[in-house]
N, C-alpha and C positions, 0 to 999 in steps of 0.2 A: 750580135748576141755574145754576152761575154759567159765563159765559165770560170770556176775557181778550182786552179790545179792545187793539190795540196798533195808535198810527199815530205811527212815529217819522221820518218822512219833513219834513227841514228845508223842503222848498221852500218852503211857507205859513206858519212859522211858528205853526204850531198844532202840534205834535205831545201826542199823547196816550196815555197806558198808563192802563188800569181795568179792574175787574174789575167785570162787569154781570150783576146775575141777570134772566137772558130773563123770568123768570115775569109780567116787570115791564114790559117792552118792551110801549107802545100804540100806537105806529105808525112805520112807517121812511118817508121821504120824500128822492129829490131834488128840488132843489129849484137854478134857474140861479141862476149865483152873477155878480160882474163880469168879466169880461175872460177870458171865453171859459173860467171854471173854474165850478166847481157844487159842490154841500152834499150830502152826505148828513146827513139829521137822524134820529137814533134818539132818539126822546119815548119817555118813562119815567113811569110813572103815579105813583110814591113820588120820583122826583128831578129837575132839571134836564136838558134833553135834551143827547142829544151831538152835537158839530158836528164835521163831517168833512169835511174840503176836498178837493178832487183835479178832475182830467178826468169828464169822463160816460162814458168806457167804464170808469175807475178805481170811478166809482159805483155803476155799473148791474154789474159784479162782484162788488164788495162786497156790495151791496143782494141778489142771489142767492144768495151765501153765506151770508148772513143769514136770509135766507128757508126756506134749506134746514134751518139749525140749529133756526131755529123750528116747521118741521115735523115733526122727528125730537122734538122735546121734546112737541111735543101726543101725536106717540103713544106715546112711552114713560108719560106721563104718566097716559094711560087703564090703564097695567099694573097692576095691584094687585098681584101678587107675581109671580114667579120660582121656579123650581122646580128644584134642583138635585139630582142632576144630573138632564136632560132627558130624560124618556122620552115614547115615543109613543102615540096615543090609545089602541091596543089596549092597553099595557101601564099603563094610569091604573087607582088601585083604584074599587072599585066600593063603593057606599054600603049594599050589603046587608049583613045581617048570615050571614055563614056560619058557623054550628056545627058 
């Protein structure tokens, strides 16, 4: 599953646009940065990590955001299929055989 990081914000001079597959994300980090700004860091097991400037409330926002997308992907992840359209247990077939 891929997302699209966008941080187009000139203050830092970092700005950045990518498109990151989470599968890949090994760990998020703030981390103090100089002059009363800080990093988010998203390491990536297959690339270079990504560096992300801002305030610490701008990070620790982020950094939940993040957290949250990474959790919905672990459990969609365990789904093995979908079933359309949706019905309910009582109405699931049954593995016998009826003649």
């Amino acid at each position: 599953m891929f997302i699209e990081i966008i941080n187009q914000d000139g203050r830092y001079n970092s700005s950045y646009r990518g498109m990151v597959n989470i599968q890949y994300v090994h760990q998020i980090q703030i981390i103090k940065g100089r002059h009363r700004s800080y990093e988010l860091h998203i390491n990536l097991s297959n690339s270079p990590s990504i560096e992300l400037l801002g305030t610490k409330e701008e990070c620790e926002r982020f950094y939940h955001q993040l957290q949250e997308v990474l959790k919905t992907y672990q459990q969609l992840s365990t789904t093995d299929s979908l079933i359309f359209p949706p019905r309910l247990p009582s109405e699931m077939p049954t593995n016998e055989n009826q003649e």
